[in-house]
N, C-alpha and C positions, 0 to 999 in steps of 0.2 A: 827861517822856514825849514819845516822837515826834509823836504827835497833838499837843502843845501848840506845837509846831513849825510844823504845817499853814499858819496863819493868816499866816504872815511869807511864804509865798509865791505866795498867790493872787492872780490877777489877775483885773480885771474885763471880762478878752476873754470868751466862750463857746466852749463847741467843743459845736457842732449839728452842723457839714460831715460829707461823711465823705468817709474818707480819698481825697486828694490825692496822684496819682501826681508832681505836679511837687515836692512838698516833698522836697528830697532834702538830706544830711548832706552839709556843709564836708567837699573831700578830705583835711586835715588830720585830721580826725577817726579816718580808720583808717590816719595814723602807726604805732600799735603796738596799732589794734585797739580794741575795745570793752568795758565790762565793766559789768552789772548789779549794781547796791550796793541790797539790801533792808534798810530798820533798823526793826528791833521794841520796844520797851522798851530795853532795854542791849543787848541784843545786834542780831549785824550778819553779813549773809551775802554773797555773793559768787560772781560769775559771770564766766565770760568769755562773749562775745556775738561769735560768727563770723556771716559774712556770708552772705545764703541760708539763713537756720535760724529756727527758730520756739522760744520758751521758754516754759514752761508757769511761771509762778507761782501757790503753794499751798500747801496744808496737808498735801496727799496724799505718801504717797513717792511716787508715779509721779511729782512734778511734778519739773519740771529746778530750778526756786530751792522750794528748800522752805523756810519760815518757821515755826515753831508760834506762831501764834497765833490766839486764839478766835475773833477779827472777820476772818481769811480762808476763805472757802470752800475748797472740798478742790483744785478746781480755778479759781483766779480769776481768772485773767485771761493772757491768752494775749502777749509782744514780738516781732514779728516785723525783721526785715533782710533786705528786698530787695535786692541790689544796693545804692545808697546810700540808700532808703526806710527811715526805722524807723517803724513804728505799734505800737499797740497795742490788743488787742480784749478787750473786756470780756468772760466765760464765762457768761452769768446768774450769777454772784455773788449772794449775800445780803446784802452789804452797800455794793456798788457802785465802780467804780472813778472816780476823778475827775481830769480832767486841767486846769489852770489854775483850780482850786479850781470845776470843774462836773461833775455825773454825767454821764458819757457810755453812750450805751442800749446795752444789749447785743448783742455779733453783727454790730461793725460796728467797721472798723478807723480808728482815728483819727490820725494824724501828730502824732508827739513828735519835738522837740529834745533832742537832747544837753545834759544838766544840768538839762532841766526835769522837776520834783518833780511823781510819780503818786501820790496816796492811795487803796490798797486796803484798804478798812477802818479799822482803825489802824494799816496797816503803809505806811512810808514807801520809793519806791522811784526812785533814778535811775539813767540811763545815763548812762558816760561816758566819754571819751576815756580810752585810756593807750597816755603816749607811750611809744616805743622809748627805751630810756638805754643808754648805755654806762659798765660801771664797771671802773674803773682800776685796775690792778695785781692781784694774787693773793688777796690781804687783805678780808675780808668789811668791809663800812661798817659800823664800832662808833663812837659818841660817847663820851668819855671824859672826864670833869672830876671828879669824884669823890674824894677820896683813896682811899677803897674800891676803886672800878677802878682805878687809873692804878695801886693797889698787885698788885690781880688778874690786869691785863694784864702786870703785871712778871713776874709768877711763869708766866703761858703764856709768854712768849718763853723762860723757862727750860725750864721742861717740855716744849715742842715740838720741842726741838733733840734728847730723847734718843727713846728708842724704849718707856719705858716703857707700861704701861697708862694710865690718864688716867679718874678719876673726878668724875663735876662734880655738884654735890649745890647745890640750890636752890629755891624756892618753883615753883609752877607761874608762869609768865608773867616770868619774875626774867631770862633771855636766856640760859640753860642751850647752848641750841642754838648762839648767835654766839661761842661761849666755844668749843663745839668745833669750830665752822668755824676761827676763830682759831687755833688748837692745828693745824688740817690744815694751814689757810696760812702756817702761819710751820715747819714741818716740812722734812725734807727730803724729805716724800710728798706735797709740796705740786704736783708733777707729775703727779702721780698723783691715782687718782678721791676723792672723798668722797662714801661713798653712805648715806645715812640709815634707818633703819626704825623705827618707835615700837612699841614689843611690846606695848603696852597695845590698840592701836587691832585686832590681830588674833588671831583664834582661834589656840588650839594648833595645830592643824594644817595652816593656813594661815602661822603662823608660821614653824613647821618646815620648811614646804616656800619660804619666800622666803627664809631663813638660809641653807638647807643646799642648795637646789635640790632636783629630782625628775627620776626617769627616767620616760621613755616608757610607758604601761601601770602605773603603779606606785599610782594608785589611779581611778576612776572621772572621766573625763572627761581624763586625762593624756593626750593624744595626740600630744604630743613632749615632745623632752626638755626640761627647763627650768633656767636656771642660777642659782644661786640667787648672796645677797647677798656672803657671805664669797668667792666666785670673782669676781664683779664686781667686786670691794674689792681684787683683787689688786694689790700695789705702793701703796696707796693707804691711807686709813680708813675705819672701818666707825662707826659712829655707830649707839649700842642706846639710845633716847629709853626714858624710863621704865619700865628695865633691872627697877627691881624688883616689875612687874606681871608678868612671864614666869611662866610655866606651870613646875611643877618638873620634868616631864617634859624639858621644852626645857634646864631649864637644865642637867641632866645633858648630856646631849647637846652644849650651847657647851663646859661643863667639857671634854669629854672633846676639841673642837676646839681648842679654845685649849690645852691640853699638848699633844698631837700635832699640831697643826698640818697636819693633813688635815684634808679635808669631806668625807663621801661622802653624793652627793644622796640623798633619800626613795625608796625600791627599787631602788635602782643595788648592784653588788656588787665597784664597786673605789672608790678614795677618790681625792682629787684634791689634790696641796699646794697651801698657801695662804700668801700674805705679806701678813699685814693686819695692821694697826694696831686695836688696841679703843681706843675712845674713849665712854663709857658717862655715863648721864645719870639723875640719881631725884631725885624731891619728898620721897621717904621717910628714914626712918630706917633705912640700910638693918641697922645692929647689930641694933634692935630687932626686924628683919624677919629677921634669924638666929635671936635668940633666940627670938621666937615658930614658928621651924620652916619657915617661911616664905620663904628662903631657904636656898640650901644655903651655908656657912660658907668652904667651899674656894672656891666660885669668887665669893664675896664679897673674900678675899685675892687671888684673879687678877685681878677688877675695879679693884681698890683699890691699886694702883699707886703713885700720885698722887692725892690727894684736890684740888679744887681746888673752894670753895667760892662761889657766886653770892650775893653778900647783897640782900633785895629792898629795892623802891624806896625803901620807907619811909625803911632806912636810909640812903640814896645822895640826900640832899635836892639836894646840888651839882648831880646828872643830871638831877633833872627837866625844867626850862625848858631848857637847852641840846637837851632829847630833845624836846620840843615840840615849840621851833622847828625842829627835824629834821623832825620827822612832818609837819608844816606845810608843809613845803617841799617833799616827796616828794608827799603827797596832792594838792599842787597840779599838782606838776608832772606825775603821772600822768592828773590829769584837766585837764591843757592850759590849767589857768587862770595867768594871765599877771600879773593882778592880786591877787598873795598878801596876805590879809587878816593881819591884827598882833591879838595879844591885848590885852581893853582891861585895867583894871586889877584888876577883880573877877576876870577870868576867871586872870589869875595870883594871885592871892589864892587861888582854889580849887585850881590847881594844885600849890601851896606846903601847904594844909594837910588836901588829900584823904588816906585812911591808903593808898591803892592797894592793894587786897587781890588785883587783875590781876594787879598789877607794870608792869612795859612795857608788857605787850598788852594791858592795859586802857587804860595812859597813850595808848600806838596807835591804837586803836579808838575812843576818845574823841574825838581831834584828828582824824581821820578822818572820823568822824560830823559834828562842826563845819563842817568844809572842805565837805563835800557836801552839808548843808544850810543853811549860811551863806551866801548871796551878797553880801552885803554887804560892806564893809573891813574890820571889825569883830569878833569873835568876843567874845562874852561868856560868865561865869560860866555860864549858861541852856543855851548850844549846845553845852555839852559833855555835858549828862546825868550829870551827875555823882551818883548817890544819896546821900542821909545825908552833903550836907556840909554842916557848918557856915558859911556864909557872912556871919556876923556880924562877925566882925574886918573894916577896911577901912588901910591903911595909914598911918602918921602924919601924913599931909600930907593927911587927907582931908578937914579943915575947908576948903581952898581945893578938891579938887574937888568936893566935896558942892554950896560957892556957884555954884561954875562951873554945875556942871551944871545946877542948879534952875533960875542964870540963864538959860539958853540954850536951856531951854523952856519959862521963862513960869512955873516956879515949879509944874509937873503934876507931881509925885512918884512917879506910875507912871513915868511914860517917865525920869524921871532917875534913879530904883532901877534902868532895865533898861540906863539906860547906863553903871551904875557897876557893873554885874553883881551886887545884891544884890537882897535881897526886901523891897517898899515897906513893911512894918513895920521891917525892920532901920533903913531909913532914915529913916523917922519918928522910931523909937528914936533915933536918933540925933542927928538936928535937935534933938530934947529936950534929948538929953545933952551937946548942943554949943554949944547955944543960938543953934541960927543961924535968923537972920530971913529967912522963906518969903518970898522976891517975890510980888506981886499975879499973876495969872495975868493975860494979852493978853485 
């Protein structure tokens, strides 16, 4: 839990004052801007934080970072950016906000650092740098070690080169989506746009009207014309993110695009051609979602092209640690930290025998969550949150770090459990079964 995180970064300053117009944010800092990281339980939200704006965090939809969770108020606490000033002001909360591990009173802004950890309620909150990067070549950043990929990416540099359709079937979180960036960049539409839409995330009718575009007048509130995604996609690809939550209404309608190859916008009464590439994406089964009725069959064949399958983490053990140390390096470098921490030995221990039921964006969010609440050099087993893992196995050579460790704190078996990233009965367990002689404690 993030609460249990709390305690590693309180300090014994107060914060009585109130806010301080001289505390102002290193110009370094808005390199590429700002950005609020809220983390609740396992999950993790996100903001950008521009300069001159006020962010409301909370439970409410009106707030600008919304969280669900029980121990925040609807409205709890308020980030401001002045100019280089950041504070932040408590909203009478119910359960209080606290900055350097002290309640700060309500209704009064207080001056926060970049990187330093706010607890509202149980929800854990930083700001924090992100730098500008620049990335190289056409080609989206993919990690590759796997035999599973390095076999998958062989078959995209095949399949991109022709014009066919392009089917990519995979777990939710398995990198469905860098598979079709992939397939755009190695294309000869790689000139040309890549424009994404997730069908899942919008209604029928909002669908229809971002696919196909809409004329002026054409339903309540249209008050010009609008161009929708397939004319945006012209010369380029179109990317349909979980293709098989579409509406059947719609999908008659792409049917009837994708053989004619016109779009005529929503009330418009001529059509427009189009040269787009489909590049299509599902968690589902999509046969199964035929035979249940559920989709329509023909344009399951238009879809289906090329099938090109994402197998998840579980099975691609080679990508994990290479993908760590990826996310590791990125999380830092976004938040400007200079001194990138290494995982200790537990903490790869967990990452080796987690099942990922995420995929990547859990493995992502993980090391992400570590990075922003770890300051330390260190990262263990602990700061990843990892739920339901077993963290009993310890590696073969752990008879010499178990003594090490014991040594070198006097033989307290809390603190050498948390530096080995296990739970102090694993390690007791263990001392037993190894028969190693506890040093006297200092």
């Amino acid at each position: 839990m993030v609460v249990s995180l709390f305690s590693r970064f309180r300090q014994v300053s107060r914060v009585t004052r109130p806010f301080d117009e001289r505390e102002t944010l290193p110009e370094e800092a808005f390199d590429g801007g700002l950005v609020v990281v809220a983390l609740a339980g396992e999950g993790m939200v996100t903001r950008a934080l521009s300069a001159d704006c006020d962010v409301v965090v909370g439970r409410s939809a009106e707030a600008d970072v919304r969280v669900e969770h029980e121990s925040l108020s609807r409205k709890h606490a308020r980030l401001s950016l002045k100019g280089a000033v950041l504070s932040i002001r408590d909203l009478e909360s119910v359960n209080g906000t606290k900055v350097r591990g002290v309640r700060i009173d309500a209704g009064i802004d207080v001056p926060l650092r970049v990187g330093e950890l706010v607890e509202l309620g149980g929800v854990a909150l930083v700001v924090r740098p992100r730098k500008k990067t620049v990335v190289a070549g056409p080609a989206p950043e993919v990690v590759l070690v796997d035999p599973s990929m390095l076999a998958l990416y062989e078959a995209v540099d095949r399949v991109a080169k022709s014009a066919v359709a392009v089917l990519i079937i995979g777990e939710t979180g398995a990198g469905k989506e860098s598979v079709a960036e992939a397939v755009h960049a190695r294309s000869r539409r790689s000139s040309g746009p890549l424009v994404k839409v997730n069908c899942a995330a919008l209604t029928e009718s909002l669908l229809e009207s971002e696919l196909f575009g809409h004329a002026r007048g054409a339903f309540t509130n249209a008050m010009k014309d609008k161009q929708g995604l397939f004319e945006a996609a012209s010369q380029g690809t179109l990317f349909l993110d979980e293709v098989g939550e579409m509406p059947m209404a719609t999908q008659v309608k792409l049917l009837r695009v994708l053989e004619e190859k016109v779009v005529r916008p929503v009330g418009a009464t001529a059509s427009i051609p189009i040269d787009v590439r489909i590049v299509a994406a599902t968690n589902r089964d999509l046969e199964t979602e035929v035979a249940a009725g559920r989709l329509r069959a023909d344009l399951f064949y238009r879809l289906n092209g090329v099938s090109l399958r994402v197998p998840p983490l579980r099975e691609r053990l080679g990508d994990i640690e290479p993908l760590a140390a990826h996310f590791l390096q990125r999380a830092c470098r976004d938040m400007g930290r200079i001194d990138a921490p290494r995982f200790d030995v537990g903490a790869v221990a967990a990452l080796r025998t987690h099942p990922w039921p995420g995929n990547v964006r859990e493995l992502r969010n993980a090391v992400e969550r570590a990075v922003a609440l770890q300051p330390s050099a260190i990262i263990g087993a602990a700061d990843l949150g990892l739920r339901g893992q077993d963290l009993s196995p310890l590696p073969q050579d752990e008879r010499g770090r178990i003594e090490k460790a014991l040594a070198d704190v006097g033989g307290n078996q809390s603190i050498a459990a948390e530096r080995l990233g296990v739970s102090r009965s694993t390690l007791i367990r263990r001392i037993k079964e190894l028969g190693i002689s506890r040093p006297r404690k200092r």
